[in-house]
C-alpha positions, 0 to 999 in steps of 0.5 A: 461353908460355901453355902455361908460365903453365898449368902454374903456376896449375894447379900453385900451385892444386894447393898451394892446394887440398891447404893447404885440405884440411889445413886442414879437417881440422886444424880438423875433428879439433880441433873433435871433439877438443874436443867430444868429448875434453872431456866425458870427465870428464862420462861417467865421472861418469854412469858411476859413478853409473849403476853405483851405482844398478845396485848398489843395485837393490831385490830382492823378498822375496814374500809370496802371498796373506796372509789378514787379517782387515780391519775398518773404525772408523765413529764409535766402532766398529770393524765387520768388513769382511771377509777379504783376500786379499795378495799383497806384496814387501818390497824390500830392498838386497843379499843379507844383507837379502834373507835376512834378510828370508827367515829372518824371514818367518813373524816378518813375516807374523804382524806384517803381519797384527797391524798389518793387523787393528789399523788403519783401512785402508779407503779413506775414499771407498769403504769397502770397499775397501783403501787400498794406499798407506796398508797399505804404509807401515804395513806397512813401519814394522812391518817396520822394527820386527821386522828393522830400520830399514836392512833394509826399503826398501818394501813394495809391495801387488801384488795384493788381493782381497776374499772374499765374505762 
């Protein structure tokens, strides 16, 4: 009889442990279900606006090495400072600014160093050399004027250099 009495405890925990399995996994694929299944709505947002950042990368438009003339205002004068040498992008957005900017750049090149020459664009602390941040935004606003406000995003200054005098 004690064989009888095995064979059924062997059997019914057999039923027990193929429940528990289907079990587990039941409750194993819900919980990936909804931790992954749920956020579906949340990637496809960031995938939307990922891909609309990639659409509106910026292209550069390069000007190399602009010769302007700088001078710097000290009271009521205006001294000469001496010559720099730029290299710059106008950044836009798409194809149609880019050859926008392209047909227009002599146009640009000639108001870059108008605006350039015109004002102040010596670093306060070190007049000798030239302030970056300061030279962009104006350069920028006199893009706006001569392609457009929409056409120009920035201009960024890569590289400048003095010339001995």
């Amino acid at each position: 009889m004690s064989e009888e009495t095995g064979d059924n405890e062997g059997g019914s925990g057999k039923v027990f442990l193929v429940l528990g399995l289907l079990i587990g996994v039941g409750v194993g694929g819900g919980g990936g279900f909804y931790y992954f299944g749920g956020s579906s709505d949340k990637e496809e947002t960031e995938k939307t606006s990922v891909e609309k950042v990639v659409k509106e990368d910026l292209i550069p438009v390069t000007f190399e090495r602009i010769a302007v003339p700088i001078y710097a205002t000290r009271g009521s004068g205006r001294r000469y400072v001496g010559n720099y040498f730029i290299d710059l992008h106008v950044n836009v957005v798409g194809a149609d600014d880019q050859i926008l900017v392209k047909r227009s750049l002599s146009q640009l090149q000639h108001a870059f160093i108008s605006a350039i020459t015109k004002a102040d664009l010596m670093r306060e602390d070190s007049p000798t050399e030239l302030d970056i941040d300061k030279a962009a935004k104006i350069l920028k606003a006199k893009a706006a004027e001569v392609v457009g406000a929409d056409v120009v995003k920035s201009v960024t200054i890569t590289k400048s250099m003095r010339v001995a005098n």
